[in-house]
TORZA-865983 format. One record per residue (C-alpha): residue number from 1; x, y, z. Coordinates in steps of 0.25 Angstrom, whole numbers, plus 2048, in hexadecimal, padded with zeros to 3 digits. Example, Ala and Ser with C-alpha at 12.3 -4.5 7.8 and 13.67 -1.06 7.14 Angstrom:
2
<node num="1" x="831" y="7EE" z="81F"/>
<node num="2" x="837" y="7FC" z="81D"/>
//
This chain:
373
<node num="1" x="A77" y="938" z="59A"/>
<node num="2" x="A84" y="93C" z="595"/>
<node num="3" x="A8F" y="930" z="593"/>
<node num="4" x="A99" y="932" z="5A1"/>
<node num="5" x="A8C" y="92D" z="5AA"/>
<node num="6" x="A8D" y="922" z="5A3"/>
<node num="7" x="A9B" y="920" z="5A4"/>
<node num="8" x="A99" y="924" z="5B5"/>
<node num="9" x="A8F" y="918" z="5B5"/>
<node num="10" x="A95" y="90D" z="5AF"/>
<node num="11" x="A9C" y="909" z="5BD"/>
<node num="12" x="A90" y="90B" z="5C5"/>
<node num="13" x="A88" y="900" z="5CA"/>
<node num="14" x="A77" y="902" z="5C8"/>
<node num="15" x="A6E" y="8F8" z="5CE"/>
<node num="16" x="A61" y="8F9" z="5CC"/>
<node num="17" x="A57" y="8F1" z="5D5"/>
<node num="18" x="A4A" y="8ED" z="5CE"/>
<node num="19" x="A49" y="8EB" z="5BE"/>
<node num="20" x="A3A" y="8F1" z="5BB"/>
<node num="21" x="A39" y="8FC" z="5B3"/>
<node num="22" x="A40" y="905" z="5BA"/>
<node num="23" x="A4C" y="8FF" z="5BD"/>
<node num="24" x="A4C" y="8F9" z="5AF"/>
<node num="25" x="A4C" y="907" z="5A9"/>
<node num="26" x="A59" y="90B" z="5B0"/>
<node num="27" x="A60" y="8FF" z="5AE"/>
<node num="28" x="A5D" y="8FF" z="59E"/>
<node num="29" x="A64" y="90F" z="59F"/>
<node num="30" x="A6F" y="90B" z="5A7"/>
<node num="31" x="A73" y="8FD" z="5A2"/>
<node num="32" x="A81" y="8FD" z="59D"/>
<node num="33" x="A86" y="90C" z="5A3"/>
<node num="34" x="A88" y="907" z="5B1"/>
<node num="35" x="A89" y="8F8" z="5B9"/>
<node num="36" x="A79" y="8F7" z="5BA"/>
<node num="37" x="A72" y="8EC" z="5C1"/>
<node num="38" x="A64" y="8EA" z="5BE"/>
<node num="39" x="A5D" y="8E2" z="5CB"/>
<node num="40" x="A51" y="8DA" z="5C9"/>
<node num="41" x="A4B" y="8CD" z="5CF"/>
<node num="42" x="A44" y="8C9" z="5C4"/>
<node num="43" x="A4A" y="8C5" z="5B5"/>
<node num="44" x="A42" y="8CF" z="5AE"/>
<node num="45" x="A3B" y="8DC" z="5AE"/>
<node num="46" x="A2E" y="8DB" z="5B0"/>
<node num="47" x="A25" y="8E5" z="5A6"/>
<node num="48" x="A19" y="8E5" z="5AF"/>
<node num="49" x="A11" y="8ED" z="5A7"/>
<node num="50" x="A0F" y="8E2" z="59F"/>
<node num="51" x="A0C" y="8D9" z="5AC"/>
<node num="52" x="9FF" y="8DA" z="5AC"/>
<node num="53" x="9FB" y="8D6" z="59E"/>
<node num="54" x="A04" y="8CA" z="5A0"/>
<node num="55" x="9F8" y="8C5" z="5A8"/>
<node num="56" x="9EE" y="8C5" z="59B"/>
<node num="57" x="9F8" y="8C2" z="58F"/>
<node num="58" x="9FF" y="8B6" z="58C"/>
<node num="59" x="A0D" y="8B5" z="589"/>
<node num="60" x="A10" y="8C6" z="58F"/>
<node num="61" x="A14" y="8C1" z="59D"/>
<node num="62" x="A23" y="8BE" z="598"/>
<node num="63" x="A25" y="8CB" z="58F"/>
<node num="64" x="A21" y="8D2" z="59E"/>
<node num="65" x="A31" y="8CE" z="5A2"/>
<node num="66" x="A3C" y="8D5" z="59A"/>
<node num="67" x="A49" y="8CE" z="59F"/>
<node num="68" x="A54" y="8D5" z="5A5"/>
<node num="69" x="A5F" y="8CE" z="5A1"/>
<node num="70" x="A5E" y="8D0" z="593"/>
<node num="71" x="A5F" y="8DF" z="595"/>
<node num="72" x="A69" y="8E1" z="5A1"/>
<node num="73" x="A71" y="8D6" z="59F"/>
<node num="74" x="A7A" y="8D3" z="5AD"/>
<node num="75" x="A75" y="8E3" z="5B1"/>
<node num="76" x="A69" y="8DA" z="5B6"/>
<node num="77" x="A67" y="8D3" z="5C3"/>
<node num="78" x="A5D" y="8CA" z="5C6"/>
<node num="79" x="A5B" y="8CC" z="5D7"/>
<node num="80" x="A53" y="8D3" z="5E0"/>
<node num="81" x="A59" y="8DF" z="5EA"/>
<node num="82" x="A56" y="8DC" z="5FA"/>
<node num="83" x="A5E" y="8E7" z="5FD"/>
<node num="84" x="A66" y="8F4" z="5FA"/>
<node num="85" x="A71" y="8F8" z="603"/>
<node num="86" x="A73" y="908" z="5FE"/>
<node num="87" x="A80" y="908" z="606"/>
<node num="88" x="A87" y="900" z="5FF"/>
<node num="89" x="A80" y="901" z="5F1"/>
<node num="90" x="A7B" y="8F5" z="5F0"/>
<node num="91" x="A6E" y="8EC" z="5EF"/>
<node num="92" x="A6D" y="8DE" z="5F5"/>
<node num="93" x="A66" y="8D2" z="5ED"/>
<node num="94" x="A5D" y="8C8" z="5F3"/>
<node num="95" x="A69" y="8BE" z="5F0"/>
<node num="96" x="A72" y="8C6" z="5F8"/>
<node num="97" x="A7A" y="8CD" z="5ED"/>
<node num="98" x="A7D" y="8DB" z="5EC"/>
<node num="99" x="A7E" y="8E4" z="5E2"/>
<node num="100" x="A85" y="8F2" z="5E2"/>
<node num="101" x="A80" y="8FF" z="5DC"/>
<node num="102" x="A85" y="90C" z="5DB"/>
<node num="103" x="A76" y="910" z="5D5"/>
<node num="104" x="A6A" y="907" z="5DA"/>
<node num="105" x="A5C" y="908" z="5D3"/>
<node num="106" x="A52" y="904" z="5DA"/>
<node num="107" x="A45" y="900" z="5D2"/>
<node num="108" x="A3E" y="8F3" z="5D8"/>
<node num="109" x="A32" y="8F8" z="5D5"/>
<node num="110" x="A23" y="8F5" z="5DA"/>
<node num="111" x="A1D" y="8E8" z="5E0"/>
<node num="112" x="A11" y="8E6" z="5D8"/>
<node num="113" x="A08" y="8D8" z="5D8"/>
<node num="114" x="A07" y="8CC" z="5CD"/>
<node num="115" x="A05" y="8D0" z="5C1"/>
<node num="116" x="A08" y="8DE" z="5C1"/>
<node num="117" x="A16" y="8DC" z="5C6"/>
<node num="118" x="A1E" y="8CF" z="5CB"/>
<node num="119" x="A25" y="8CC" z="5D5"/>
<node num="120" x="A30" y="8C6" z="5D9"/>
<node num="121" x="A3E" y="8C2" z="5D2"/>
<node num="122" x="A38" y="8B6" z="5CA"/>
<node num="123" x="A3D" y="8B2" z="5BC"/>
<node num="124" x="A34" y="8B7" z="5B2"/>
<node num="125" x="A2E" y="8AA" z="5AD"/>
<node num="126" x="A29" y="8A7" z="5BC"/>
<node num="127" x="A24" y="8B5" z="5BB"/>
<node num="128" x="A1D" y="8B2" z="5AA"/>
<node num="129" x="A16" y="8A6" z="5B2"/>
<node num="130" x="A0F" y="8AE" z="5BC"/>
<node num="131" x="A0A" y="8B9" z="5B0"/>
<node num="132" x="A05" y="8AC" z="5A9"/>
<node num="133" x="9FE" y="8A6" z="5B4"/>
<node num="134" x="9F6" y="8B3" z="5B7"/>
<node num="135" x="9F3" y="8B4" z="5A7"/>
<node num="136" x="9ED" y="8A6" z="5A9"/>
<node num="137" x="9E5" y="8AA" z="5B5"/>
<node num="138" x="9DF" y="8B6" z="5AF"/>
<node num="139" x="9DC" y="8AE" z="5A4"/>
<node num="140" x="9D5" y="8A3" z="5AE"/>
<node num="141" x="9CE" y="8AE" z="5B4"/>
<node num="142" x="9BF" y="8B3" z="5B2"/>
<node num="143" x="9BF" y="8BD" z="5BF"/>
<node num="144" x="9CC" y="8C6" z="5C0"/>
<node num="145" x="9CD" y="8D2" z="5C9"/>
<node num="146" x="9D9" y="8DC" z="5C9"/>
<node num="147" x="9DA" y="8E1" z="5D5"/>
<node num="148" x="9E0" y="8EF" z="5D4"/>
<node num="149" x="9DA" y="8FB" z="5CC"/>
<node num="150" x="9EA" y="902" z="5CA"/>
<node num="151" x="9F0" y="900" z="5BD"/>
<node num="152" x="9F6" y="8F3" z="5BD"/>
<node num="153" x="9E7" y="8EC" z="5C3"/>
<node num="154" x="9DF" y="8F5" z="5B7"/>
<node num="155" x="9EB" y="8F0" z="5AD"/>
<node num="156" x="9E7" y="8E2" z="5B2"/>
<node num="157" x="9D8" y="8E2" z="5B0"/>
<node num="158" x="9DC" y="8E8" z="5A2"/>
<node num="159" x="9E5" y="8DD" z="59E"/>
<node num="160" x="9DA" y="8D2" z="5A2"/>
<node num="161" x="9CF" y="8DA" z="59C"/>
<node num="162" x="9D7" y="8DB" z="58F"/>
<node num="163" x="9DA" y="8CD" z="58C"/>
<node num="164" x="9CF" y="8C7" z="593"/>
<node num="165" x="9C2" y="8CF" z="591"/>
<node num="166" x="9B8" y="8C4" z="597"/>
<node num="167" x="9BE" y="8C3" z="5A3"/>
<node num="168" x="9B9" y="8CB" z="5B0"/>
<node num="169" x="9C4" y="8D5" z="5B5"/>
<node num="170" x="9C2" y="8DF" z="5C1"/>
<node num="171" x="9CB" y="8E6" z="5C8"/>
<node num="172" x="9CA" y="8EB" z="5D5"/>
<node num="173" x="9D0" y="8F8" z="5DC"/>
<node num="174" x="9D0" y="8FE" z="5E7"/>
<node num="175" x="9D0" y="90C" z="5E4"/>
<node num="176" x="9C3" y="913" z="5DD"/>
<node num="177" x="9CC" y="916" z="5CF"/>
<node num="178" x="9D4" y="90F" z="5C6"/>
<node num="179" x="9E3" y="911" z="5C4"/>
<node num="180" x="9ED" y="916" z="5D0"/>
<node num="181" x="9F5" y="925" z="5CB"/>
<node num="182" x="9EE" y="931" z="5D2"/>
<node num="183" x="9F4" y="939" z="5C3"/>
<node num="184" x="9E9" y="930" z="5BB"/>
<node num="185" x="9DE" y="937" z="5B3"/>
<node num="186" x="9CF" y="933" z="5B5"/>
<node num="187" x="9D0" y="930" z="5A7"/>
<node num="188" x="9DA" y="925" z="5A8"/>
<node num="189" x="9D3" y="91D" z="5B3"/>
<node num="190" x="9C6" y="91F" z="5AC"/>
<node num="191" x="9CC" y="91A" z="59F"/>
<node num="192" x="9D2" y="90C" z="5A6"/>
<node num="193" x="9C5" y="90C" z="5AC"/>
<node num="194" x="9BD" y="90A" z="5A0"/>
<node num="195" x="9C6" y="902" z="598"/>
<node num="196" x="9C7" y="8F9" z="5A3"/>
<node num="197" x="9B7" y="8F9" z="5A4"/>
<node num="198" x="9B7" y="8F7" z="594"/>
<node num="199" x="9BF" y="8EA" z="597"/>
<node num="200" x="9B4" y="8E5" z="5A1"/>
<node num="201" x="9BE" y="8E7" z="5AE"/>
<node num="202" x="9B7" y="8E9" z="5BA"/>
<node num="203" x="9BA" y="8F3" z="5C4"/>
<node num="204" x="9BA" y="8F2" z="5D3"/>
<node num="205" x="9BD" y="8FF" z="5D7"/>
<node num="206" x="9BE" y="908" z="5E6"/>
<node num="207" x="9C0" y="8F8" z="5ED"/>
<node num="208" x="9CB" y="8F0" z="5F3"/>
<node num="209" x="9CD" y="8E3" z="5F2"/>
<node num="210" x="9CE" y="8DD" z="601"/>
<node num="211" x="9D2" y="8CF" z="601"/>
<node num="212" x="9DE" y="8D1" z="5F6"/>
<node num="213" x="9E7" y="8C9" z="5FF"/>
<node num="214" x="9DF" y="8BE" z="5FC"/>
<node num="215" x="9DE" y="8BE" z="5F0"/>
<node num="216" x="9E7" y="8B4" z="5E7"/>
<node num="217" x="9F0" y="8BC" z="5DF"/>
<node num="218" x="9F4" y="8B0" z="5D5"/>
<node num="219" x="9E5" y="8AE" z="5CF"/>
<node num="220" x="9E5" y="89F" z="5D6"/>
<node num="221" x="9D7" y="8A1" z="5DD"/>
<node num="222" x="9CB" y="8A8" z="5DB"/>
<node num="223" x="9C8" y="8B3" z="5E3"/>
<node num="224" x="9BD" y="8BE" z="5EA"/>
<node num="225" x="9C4" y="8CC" z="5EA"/>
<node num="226" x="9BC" y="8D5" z="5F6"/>
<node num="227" x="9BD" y="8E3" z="5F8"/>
<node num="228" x="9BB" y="8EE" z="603"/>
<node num="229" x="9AC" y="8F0" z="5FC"/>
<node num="230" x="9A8" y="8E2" z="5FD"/>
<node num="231" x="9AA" y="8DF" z="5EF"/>
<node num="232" x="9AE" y="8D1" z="5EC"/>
<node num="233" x="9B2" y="8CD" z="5DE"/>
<node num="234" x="9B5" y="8C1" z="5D9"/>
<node num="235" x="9C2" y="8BC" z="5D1"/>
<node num="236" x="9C8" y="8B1" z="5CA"/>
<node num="237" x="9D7" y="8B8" z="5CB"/>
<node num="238" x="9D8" y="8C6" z="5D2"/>
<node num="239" x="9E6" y="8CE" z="5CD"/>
<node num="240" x="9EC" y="8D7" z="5D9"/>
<node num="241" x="9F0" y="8E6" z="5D2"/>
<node num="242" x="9F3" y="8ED" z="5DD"/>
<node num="243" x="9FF" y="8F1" z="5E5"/>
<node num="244" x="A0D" y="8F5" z="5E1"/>
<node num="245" x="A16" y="8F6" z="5ED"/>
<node num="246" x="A25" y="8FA" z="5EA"/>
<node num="247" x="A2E" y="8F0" z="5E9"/>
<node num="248" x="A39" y="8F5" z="5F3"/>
<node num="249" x="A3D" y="8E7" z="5F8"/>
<node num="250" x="A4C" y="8EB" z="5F4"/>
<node num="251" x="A4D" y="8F9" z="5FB"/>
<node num="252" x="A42" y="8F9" z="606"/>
<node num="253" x="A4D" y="8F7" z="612"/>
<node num="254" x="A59" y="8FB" z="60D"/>
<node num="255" x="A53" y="908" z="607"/>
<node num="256" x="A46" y="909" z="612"/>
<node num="257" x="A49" y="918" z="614"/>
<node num="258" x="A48" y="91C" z="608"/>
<node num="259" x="A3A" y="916" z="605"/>
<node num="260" x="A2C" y="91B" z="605"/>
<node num="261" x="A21" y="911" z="60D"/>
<node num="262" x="A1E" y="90A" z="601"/>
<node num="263" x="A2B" y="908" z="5FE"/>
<node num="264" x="A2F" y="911" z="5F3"/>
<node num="265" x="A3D" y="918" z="5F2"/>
<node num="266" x="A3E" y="926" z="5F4"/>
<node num="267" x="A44" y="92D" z="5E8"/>
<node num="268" x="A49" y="93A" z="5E6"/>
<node num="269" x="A48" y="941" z="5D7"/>
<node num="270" x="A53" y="939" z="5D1"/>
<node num="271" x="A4D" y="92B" z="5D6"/>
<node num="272" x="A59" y="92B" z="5DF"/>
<node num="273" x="A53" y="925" z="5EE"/>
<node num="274" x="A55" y="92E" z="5F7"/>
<node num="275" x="A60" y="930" z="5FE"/>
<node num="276" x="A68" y="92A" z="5F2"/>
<node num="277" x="A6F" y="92D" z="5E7"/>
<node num="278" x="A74" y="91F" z="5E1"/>
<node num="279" x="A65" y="918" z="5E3"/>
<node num="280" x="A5A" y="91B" z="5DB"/>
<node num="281" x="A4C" y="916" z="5DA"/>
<node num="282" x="A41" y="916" z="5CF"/>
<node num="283" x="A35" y="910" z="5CB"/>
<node num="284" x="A2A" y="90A" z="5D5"/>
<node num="285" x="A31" y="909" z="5E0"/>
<node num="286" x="A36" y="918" z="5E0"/>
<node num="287" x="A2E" y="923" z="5E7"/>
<node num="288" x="A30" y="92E" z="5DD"/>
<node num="289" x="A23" y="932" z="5DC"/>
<node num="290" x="A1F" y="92C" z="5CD"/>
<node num="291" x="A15" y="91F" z="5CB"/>
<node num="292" x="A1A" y="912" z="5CA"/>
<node num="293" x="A1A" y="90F" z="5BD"/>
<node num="294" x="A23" y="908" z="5B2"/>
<node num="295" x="A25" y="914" z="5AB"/>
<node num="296" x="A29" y="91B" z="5B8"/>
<node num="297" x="A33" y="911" z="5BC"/>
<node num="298" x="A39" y="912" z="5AD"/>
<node num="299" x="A3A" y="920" z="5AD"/>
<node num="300" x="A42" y="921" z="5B9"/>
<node num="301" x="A4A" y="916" z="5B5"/>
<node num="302" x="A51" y="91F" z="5AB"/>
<node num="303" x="A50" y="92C" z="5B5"/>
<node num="304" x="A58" y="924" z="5BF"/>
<node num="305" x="A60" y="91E" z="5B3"/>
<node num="306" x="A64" y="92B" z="5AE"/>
<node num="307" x="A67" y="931" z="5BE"/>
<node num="308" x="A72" y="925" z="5C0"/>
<node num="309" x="A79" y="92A" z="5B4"/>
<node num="310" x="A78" y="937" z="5B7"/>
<node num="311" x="A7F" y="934" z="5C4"/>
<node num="312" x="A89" y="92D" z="5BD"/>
<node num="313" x="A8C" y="939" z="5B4"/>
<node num="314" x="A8A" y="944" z="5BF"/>
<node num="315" x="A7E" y="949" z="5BA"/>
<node num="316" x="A71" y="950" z="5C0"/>
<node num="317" x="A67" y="943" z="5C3"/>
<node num="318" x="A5A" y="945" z="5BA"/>
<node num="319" x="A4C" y="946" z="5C4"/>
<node num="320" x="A40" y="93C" z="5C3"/>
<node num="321" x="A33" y="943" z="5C0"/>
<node num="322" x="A26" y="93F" z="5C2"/>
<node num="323" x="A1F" y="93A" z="5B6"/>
<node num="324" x="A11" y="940" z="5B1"/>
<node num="325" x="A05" y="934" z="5B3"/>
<node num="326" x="A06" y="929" z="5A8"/>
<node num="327" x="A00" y="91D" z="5AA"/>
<node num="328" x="9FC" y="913" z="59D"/>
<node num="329" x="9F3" y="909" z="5A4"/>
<node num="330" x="9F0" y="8FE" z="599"/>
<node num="331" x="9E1" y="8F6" z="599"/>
<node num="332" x="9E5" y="8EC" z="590"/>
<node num="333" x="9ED" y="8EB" z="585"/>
<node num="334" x="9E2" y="8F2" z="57F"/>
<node num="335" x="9DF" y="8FE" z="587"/>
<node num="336" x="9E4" y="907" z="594"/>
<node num="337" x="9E5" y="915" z="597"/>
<node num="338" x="9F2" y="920" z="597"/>
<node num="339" x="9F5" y="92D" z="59F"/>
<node num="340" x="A00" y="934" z="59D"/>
<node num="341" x="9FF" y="941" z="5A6"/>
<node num="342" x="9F1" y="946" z="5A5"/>
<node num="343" x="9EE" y="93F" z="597"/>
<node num="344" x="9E6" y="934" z="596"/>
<node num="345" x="9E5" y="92B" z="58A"/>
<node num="346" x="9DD" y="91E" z="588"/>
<node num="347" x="9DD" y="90F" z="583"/>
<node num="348" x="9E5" y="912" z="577"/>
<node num="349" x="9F0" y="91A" z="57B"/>
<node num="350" x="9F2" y="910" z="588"/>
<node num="351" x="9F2" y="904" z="57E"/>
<node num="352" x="9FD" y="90A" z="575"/>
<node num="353" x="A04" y="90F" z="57F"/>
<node num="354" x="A06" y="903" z="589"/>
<node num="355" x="9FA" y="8FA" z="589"/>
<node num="356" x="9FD" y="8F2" z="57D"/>
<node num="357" x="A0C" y="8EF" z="57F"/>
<node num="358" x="A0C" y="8F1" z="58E"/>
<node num="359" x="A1C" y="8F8" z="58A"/>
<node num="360" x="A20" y="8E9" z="588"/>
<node num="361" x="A29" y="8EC" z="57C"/>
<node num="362" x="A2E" y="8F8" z="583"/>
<node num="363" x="A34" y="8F3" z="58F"/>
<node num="364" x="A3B" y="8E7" z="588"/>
<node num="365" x="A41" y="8F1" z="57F"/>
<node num="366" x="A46" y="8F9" z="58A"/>
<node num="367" x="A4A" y="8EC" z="590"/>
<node num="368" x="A51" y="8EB" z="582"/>
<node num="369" x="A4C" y="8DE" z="57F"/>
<node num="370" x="A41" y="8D8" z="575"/>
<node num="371" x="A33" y="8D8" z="578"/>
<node num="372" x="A2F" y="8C8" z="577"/>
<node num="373" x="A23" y="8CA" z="56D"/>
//
């Protein structure tokens, strides 16, 4: 981008709802060329990619929240949006303050349940507590079962598996394959399927678990977990991996026409929502047609980025396109499977490439701050 839509956007006002990945990539390419305002409820960013490994290793769960402050300064503010009102350009917080924008970015995100995400606008030492507490309970447990056969419930049974091999992990799913993404090879589903089988976890496959509602989500009982095929299996914690509704508190009435059924924004090519030109969307709770992944969601951060300035400067807004499959899928530090369009490599390119690291280092870089060793 050349240097006058910079210059356009320094008097602009850019808020950005939600401070995941997403909206963390846009407010890092635009901090310091316009009055941005980054809004989160919580302190920190979350790296849930590392969520789940926080629940098998001591001392991870605190490096899984990367500060704001230390990289946005007084851009950030900690509070969560009720409410946007588009005709007068500005958002509403829960304490009753507004904010104006000349741009909004929305990118709250997905809802998805303890451990893989959190929830909430909690400090981050209440949220390090409740990762702690789960490592103690799988560590108490002999019987665990996951259920959930997607990618965060077969990422779970890998990280139990991994770092404690003599306990009994099974996880349970509804569908009769592993791994949600119709763009999947055989290949890859057969590969997390043996590694998962090399680390003893139990599969459960083609049955639903009935009584889920039952079932104590914070480990503090034993239960029985039934299914529509009579299968009853026995557990000493049970780890719910399934669901991830979009988080559309902040938009779902003032923005209702402009939502699918599940709650998603409708985008056109530039990300705008349509019937807009100064409100964008991206990431998990956009409808554009891509997975909802971490990669995604940064990715169009920078698109949307780049469009602001080109608006600033009068220049032709740049079109979102649909990635190629990729999906790294760790089983343990130690293992996992990669696709990236129709190839498909093993444990040691899924180690190297994520596995081992989980992007730890990577994202407190981006977040411009050291990664705590």
């Amino acid at each position: 981008m050349g240097g006058s839509s910079s210059v356009e956007l320094q008097t602009k006002r850019v808020v950005i709802i939600g401070g995941g990945y997403g909206g963390v990539a846009v407010a890092n390419k635009l901090l310091g060329k316009c009055q941005l305002t980054l809004i989160d409820p919580k302190e920190a960013l979350h790296h849930c990619i590392a969520a789940l490994r926080a629940c098998t290793e001591d001392g991870l769960s605190e490096k899984t929240f990367i500060p704001y402050e230390p990289t946005f300064g007084e851009s950030f503010k900690r509070g969560t949006v009720v409410s946007i009102d588009v005709k007068s350009k500005k958002v509403l917080l829960s304490g009753g303050e507004s904010i104006f924008y000349d741009y909004l970015i929305i990118a709250t995100g997905s809802q998805g349940p303890f451990p893989g995400n959190v929830e909430g606008g909690e400090d981050t030492d209440v949220y390090v507590a409740q990762y702690i507490a789960m490592l103690q309970k799988v560590k108490s447990a002999s019987e665990i079962v996951v259920i959930g056969g997607g990618a965060v419930g077969l990422e779970m049974a890998g990280e139990i598996a991994t770092d404690f091999p003599h306990k009994s992990v099974t996880v349970v799913h509804s569908r009769d394959y592993l791994v949600e993404g119709v763009e999947l090879r055989p290949k890859f589903r057969e590969g997390v399927r043996k590694q998962l089988a090399a680390k003893g976890v139990k599969l459960v496959l083609g049955e639903k678990v009935t009584n889920i509602d039952d079932i104590p989500r914070d480990g503090s009982s034993k239960c029985t977990l039934k299914t529509n095929k009579g299968t009853e299996i026995e557990a000493d914690l049970a780890i719910v991996c399934i669901g991830q509704p979009c988080n559309s508190s902040a938009y779902a009435t003032s923005l209702e026409t402009n939502t699918t059924e599940r709650g998603y924004l409708r985008v056109n090519d530039h990300l705008q929502v349509e019937g807009f030109t100064d409100v964008f969307a991206l990431g998990d709770c956009s409808e554009s047609g891509s997975p909802k992944m971490a990669y995604v969601a940064g990715q169009q951060g920078e698109l949307v980025a780049a469009n602001i300035l080109s608006i600033a400067g009068g220049k032709r807004l740049k079109k979102w396109k649909k990635p190629g499959p990729m999906m790294v899928l760790p089983i343990g530090r130690d293992g996992g499977m990669f696709q990236a369009g129709p190839v498909v490599l093993g444990s040691f390119f899924a180690r190297k490439i994520k596995s081992e690291h989980l992007f730890l280092p990577k994202f407190w870089g981006e977040m411009k701050q050291k990664f705590p060793k």
